[in-house]
C-alpha positions in Angstrom: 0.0 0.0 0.0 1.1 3.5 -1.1 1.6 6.4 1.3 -1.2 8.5 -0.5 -3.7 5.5 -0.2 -5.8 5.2 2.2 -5.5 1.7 4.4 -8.7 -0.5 3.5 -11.2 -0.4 6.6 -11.8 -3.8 8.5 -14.9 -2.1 10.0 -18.0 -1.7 7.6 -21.2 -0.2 9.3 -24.6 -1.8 7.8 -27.5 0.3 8.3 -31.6 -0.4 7.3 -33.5 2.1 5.2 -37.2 2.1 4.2 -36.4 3.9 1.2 -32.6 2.5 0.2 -32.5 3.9 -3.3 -32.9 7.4 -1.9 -30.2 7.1 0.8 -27.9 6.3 -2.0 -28.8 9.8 -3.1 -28.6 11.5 -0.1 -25.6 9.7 1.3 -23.6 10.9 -1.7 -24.9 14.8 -2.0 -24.5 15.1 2.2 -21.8 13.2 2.8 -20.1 12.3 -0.1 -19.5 8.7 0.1 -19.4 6.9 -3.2 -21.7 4.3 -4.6 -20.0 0.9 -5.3 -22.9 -1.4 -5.4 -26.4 -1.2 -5.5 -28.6 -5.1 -5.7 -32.1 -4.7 -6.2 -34.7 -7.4 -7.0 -35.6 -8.1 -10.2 -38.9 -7.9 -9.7 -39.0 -5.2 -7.6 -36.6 -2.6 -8.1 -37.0 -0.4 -4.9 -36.4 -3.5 -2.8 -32.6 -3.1 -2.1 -30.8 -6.4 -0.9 -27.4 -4.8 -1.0 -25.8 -1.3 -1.1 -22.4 -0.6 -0.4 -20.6 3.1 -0.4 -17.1 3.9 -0.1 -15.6 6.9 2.2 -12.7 8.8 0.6 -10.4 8.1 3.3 -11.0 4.5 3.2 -13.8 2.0 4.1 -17.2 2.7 3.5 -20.7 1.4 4.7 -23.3 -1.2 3.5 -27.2 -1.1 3.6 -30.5 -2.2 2.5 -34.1 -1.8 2.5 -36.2 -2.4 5.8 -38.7 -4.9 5.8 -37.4 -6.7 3.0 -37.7 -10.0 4.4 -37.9 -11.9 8.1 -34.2 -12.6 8.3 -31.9 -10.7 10.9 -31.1 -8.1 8.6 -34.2 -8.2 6.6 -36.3 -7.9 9.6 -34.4 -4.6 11.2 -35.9 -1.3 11.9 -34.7 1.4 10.0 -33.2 4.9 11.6 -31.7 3.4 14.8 -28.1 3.4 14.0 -25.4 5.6 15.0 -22.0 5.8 12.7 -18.8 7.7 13.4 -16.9 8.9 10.3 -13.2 10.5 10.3 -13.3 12.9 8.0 -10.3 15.7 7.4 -12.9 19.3 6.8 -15.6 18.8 9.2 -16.6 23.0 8.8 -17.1 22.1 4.7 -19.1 18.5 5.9 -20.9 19.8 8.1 -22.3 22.9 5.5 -22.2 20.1 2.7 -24.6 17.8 5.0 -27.1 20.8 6.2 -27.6 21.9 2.6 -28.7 18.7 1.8 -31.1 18.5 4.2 -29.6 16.6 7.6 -30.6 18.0 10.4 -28.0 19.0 12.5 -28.3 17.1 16.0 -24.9 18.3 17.5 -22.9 21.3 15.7 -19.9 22.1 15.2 -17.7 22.0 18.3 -14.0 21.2 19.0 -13.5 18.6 21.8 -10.8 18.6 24.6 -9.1 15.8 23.5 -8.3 17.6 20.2 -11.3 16.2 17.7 -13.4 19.0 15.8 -16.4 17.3 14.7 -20.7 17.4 14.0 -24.0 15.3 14.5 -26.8 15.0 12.2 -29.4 13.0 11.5 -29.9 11.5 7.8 -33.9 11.6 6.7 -34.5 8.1 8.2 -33.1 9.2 11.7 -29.5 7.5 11.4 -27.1 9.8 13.1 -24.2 10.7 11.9 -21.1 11.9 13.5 -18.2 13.0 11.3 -14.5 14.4 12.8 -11.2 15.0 13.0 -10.6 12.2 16.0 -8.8 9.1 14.5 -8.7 6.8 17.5 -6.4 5.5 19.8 -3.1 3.7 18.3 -2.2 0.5 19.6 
């Protein structure tokens, strides 16, 4: 792996939407993550099996439509998850994500152990926290 590549993520969030096609949309004009994937049924396109986005700075997240069958991920109620995203501009994010509609559950603040960082929730209720804190190093 190159210095200027990001290192692939081990850790890939899944989340539930009732309406998966449009959190493709919205994920990518809020956020900007980048559609990899999107399954749908063949006979019913809106049904989403599998989605997955990439982040910029490596790893990405994975979702599908809610109610889309009785299974453990099929059976899952949308807008209860909570992600946490490293990102490197949270000021430009965090105006990205509000003029795309999020609704801003935590603004902008800088944290005493050295993160600057937001909350907001996606349409669905997901939360969102993006910032500057990278974790612990082992």
């Amino acid at each position: 792996m190159s210095d200027d590549q990001p290192a692939p993520s081990a850790v890939w969030p899944i989340l539930t939407y009732r309406d998966a096609r449009g959190a493709v949309e919205f994920l990518a004009a809020a956020f900007g993550f980048q559609q990899t994937t999107v399954y749908a049924r063949d006979d019913a396109p809106a049904v989403v099996e599998h989605a997955e986005m990439s982040w910029p700075l490596g790893g990405g997240i994975m979702f599908g439509t809610a109610a889309k069958d009785n299974g453990p991920f099929g059976a899952r109620m949308p807008g209860n998850d909570c992600v946490y995203v490293v990102c490197d501009a949270p000021d430009a994010l965090c105006e990205r994500a509000t003029a795309a509609g999020a609704t801003v559950v935590r603004g902008l603040a800088d944290e005493g152990y050295g993160s600057r960082g937001f909350t907001v929730a996606d349409p669905e209720g997901n939360l969102w926290s993006f910032g500057t804190y990278r974790g612990h190093s082992t």
